[in-house]
N, C-alpha and C positions, 0 to 999 in steps of 0.2 A: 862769299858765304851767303846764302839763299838769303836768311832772318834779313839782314841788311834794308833790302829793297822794303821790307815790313816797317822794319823800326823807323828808317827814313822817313818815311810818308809819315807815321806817328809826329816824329818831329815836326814836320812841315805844319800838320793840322791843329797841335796844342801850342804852337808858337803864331799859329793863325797868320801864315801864310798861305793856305790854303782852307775852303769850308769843306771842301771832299775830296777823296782822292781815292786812286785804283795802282797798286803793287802787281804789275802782270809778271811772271818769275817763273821760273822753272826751276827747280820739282817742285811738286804739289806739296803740301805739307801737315794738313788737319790727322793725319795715322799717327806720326811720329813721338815719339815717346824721349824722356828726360834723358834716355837712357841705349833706345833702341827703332832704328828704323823699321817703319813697315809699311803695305800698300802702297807703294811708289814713291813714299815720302820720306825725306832726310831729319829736316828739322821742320818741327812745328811752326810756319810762320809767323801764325795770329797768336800762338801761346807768346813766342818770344818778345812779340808788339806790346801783346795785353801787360805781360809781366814789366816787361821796360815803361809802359806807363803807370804802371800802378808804384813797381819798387824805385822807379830813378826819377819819372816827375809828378810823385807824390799824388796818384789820381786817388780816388778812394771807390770809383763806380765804373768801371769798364763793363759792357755786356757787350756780347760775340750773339751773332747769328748766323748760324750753317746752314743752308739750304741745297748743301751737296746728298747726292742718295746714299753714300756710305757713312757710317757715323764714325762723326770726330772725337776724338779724343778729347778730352776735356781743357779748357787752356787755363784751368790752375786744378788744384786738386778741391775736392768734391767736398771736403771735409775739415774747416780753418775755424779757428777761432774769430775769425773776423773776416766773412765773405768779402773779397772787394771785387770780384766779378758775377755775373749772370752770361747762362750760357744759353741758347735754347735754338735745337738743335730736330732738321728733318731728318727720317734716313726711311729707307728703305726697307722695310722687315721682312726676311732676318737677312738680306744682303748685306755683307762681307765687313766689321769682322764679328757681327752676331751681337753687338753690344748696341747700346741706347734704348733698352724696353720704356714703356709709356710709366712704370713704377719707379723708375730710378731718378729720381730726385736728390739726392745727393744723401749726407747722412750730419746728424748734428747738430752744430750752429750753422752749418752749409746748406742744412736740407731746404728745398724749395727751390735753390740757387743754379740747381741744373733742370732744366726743362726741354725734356724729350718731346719730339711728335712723330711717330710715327706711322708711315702709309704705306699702303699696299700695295703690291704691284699694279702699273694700269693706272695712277694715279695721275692726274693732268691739271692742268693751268688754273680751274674752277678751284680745288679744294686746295692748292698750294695758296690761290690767293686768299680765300677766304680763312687759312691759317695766318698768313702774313699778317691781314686785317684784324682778324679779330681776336688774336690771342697772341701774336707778336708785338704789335704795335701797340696795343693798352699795357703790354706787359713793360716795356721799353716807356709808357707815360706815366707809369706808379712806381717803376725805380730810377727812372729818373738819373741815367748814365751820362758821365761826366767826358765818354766816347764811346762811338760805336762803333766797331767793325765787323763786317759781314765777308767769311768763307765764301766765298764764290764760286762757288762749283758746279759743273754744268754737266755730270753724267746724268741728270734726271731727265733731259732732253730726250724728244720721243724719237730721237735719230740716234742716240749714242750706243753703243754695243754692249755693255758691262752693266747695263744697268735696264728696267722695264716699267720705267715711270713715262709717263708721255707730257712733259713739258716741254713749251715752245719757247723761243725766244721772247715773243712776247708777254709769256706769264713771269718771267726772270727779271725783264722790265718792270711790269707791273710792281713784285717783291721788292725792287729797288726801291721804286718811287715812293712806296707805301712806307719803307722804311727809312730814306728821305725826309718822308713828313713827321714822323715819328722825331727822329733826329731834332728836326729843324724846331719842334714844340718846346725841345726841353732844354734846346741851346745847343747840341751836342755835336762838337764838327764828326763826321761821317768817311769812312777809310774800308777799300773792299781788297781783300788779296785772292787770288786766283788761286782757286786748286785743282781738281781734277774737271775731265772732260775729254772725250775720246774720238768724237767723232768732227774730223777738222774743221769741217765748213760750220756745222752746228753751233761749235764754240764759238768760230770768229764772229757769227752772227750774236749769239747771245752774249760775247765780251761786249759789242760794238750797242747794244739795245741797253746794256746796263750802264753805260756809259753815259749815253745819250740821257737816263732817267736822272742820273745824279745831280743832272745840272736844272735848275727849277725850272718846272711847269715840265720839265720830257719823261715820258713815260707813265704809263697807268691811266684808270679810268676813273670818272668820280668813285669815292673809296666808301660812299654812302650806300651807293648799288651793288657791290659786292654781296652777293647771300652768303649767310651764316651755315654753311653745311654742315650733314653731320658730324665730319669727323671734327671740325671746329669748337662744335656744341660739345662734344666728348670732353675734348681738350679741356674748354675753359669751365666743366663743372670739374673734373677732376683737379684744376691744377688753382682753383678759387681756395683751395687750403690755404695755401697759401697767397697769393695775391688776390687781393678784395675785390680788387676791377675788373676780375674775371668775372663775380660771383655775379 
């Protein structure tokens, strides 16, 4: 059963035998629903992981980052009396299945707790990382996540077919590293599970860079020279509602 290879590494990281880790797996899993497979995927891997660490070893702060161009499904529901995840998540607008607008925030005591980015087609390595940087990673140092795992998805690659964002392997690295550091700030062991990506060589190359980044000092450039692009600046005034360390 797909979740397994998720939840495994889960254990492995909260029993700190390991500070990071990567679930390579097939099928992909960020579509899939509680209830209903869709977009190529069975079961939700990172929903299954998140959930097994918050409901079986008692986390209280899991945050998920998707950096796939189709948008994930959420990995708990939007709307809890007691958030114990943060989601925040790229996609591609309005590529496939139309859902993750830049207003959907979740709804409630949830609200704030889901954080959409999304980018236009033609989008590449500059503004993927200066999202990473500057509105992922303070986001992930003011909630302050008890673990983190990151969707690894690799259609935004400007080789892959299904999808027309122009990311290289090395912007994928970079997103690692940066949230690596992120990670590594707040204590948080760090777990990446694979999901889509279409075009062969493309992914084995940006499996192989994200790899490389998780282990300290590989991957990415000083995170101080990253500019603030606009879509960044968008990001972090709209979403300073709710997190201060956007603002």
């Amino acid at each position: 059963m797909p979740p397994v290879g998720a939840v495994r590494m889960v254990e492995l990281l909260l029993d700190a035998e390991a500070e990071r880790g990567f679930s390579a797996h097939r099928p992909p899993g960020h579509h899939a629903t509680p209830t209903r497979a869709m977009g190529f995927c069975l079961f939700n891997n990172v929903a299954v992981a998140a959930r097994y660490a918050i409901d079986v070893r008692g986390l209280k702060r899991v945050a998920v980052f998707d950096w796939t161009s189709t948008t994930a499904t959420a990995p708990t529901t939007s709307s809890t009396p007691r958030p114990r995840s943060c989601s925040s998540r790229f996609n591609e607008s309005p590529l496939y299945p139309g859902s993750g607008a830049a207003g959907d925030a979740g709804s409630d005591d949830g609200e704030g707790f889901t954080v959409n980015l999304p980018v236009p087609p033609g989008t590449g390595d500059e503004a993927y990382r200066s999202l990473a940087d500057h509105v992922v990673a303070p986001l992930l140092g003011e909630y302050r996540p008890q673990l983190v795992l990151i969707s690894a998805g690799y259609d935004a690659h400007r080789e892959d077919p299904l999808a027309d964002c122009l990311v290289t392997e090395d912007g994928f690295a970079a997103m690692a590293a940066t949230v690596r550091r992120a990670a590594d700030s707040v204590g948080a062991p760090l777990g990446c599970v694979l999901e889509g990506g279409y075009a062969l060589g493309a992914l084995g190359r940006s499996v192989a860079a994200t790899m490389a980044a998780l282990v300290e000092g590989g991957g990415g450039s000083d995170p101080d020279k990253v500019p603030i692009e606009p879509i960044a600046e968008e990001a972090r005034g709209r979403l300073s509602r709710w997190w201060a360390g956007l603002g």
